[in-house]
C-alpha positions in Angstrom: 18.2 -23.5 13.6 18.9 -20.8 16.3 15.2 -20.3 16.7 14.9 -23.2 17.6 17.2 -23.8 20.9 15.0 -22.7 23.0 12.3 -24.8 22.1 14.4 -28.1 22.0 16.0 -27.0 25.5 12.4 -26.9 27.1 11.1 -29.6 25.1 8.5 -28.0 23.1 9.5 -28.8 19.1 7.5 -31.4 17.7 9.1 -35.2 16.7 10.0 -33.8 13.2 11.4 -30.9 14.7 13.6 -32.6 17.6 14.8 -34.9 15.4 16.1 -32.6 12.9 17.6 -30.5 15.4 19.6 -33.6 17.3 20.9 -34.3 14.1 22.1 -30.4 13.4 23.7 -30.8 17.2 25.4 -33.4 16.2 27.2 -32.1 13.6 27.3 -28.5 15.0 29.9 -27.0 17.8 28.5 -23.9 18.2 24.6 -25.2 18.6 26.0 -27.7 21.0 27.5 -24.8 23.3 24.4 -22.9 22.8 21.9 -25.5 23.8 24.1 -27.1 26.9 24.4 -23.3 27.8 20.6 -22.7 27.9 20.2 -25.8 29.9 23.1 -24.9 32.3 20.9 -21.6 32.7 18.2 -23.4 33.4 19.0 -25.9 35.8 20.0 -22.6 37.6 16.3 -20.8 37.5 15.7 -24.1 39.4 17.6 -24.0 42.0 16.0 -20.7 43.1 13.4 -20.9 45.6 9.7 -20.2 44.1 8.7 -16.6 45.4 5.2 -16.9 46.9 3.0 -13.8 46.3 1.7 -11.8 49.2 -2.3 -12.7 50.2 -3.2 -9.2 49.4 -1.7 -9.5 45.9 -5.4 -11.0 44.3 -6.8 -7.8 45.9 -4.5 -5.5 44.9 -4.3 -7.0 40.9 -8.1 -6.7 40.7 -8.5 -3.5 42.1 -6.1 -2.5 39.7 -7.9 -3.9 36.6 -10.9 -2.4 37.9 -9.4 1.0 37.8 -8.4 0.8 34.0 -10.5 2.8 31.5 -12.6 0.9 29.7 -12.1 0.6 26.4 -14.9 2.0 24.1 -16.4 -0.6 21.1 -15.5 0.5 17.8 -19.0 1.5 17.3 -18.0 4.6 20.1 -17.0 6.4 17.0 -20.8 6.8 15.5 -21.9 8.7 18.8 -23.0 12.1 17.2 -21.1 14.4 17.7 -20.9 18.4 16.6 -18.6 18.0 14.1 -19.9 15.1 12.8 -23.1 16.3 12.3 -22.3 19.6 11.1 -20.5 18.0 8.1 -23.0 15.0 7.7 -25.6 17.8 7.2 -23.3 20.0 4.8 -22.9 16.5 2.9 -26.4 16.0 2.2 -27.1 19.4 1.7 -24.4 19.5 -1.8 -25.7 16.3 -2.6 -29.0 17.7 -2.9 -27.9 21.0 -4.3 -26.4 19.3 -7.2 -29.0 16.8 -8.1 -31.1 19.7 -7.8 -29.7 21.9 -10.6 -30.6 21.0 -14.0 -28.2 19.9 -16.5 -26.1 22.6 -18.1 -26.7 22.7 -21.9 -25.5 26.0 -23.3 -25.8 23.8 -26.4 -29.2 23.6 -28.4 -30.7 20.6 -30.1 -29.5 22.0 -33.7 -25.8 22.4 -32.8 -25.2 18.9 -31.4 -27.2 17.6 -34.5 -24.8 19.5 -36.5 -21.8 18.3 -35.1 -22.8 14.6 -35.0 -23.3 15.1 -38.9 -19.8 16.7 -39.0 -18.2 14.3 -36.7 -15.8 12.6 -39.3 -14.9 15.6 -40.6 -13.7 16.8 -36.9 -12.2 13.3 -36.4 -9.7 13.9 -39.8 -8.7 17.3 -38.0 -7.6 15.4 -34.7 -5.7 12.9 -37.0 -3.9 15.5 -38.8 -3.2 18.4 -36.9 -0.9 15.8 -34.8 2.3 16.1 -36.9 4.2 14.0 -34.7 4.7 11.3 -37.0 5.0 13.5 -40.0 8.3 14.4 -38.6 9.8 11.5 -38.5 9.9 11.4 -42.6 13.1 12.6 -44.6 12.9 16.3 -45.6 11.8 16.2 -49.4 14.1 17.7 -52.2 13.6 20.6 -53.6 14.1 20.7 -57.6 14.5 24.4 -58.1 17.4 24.7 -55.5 19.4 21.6 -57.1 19.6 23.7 -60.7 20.6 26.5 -58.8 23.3 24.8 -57.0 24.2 22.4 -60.1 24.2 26.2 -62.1 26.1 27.9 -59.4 28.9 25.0 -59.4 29.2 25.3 -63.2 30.0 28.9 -63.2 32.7 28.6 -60.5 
């Protein structure tokens, strides 16, 4: 509701607005001495006589807007410019190099055919070579070692 004292003191909220506010006012102390002192603030602003400018203030405004910089379009930015050009032309001048240069196939004919055909094969690697979920499994027993210690118990 603060924000809008200022706008019920100058009249300026719409019906909805005013009447919500009135009824917040009457319920609230401390919006009732903000709004009446807005208003006493007010009704002092116009008590004070209205300052007249001088006839040579027009002149002085306009000479001073004339004397601004004016602002440049956005489109100021594609003026050309030395640097602008110089990496424009190094752009194209890559972009050309590299569509230029033929693909790199150290690669002949024969080896990809031969590793399409051996494709599963390379595939089964990938899978196994990744133990990570191999480690997750309990270690197994070994047979030999539980004689051993069964033997070793027995003789103690």
């Amino acid at each position: 509701m603060e924000s809008k004292i200022l706008g019920f003191v100058d009249g300026r909220l719409k019906e909805g607005e005013r009447l919500e506010m009135e009824k917040h006012l009457s319920a609230c102390a401390a919006c009732q001495l903000r709004v009446n002192q807005f208003r006493a603030v007010n009704s002092l602003l116009d008590e004070l006589p209205m300052i007249e400018p001088s006839p040579a203030f027009d002149v002085r405004v306009h000479a001073r807007v004339a004397a601004e910089p004016v602002k440049q379009s956005w489109w100021a930015w594609l003026t050309p410019s030395p640097r602008v050009a110089l990496a424009a032309s190094m752009l194209l001048l890559a972009t050309v190099w590299l569509g230029s240069r033929p693909p790199d196939s150290s690669l002949s004919a024969d080896d990809i055919e031969n590793i399409n055909q051996n494709m599963p094969v390379l595939e089964n690697y990938d899978v196994i070579s990744d133990f990570g979920p191999l480690s997750e499994l309990p270690q197994p027993v070994q047979a030999e070692d539980n004689n051993d210690a069964s033997q070793n118990q027995i003789q103690n």
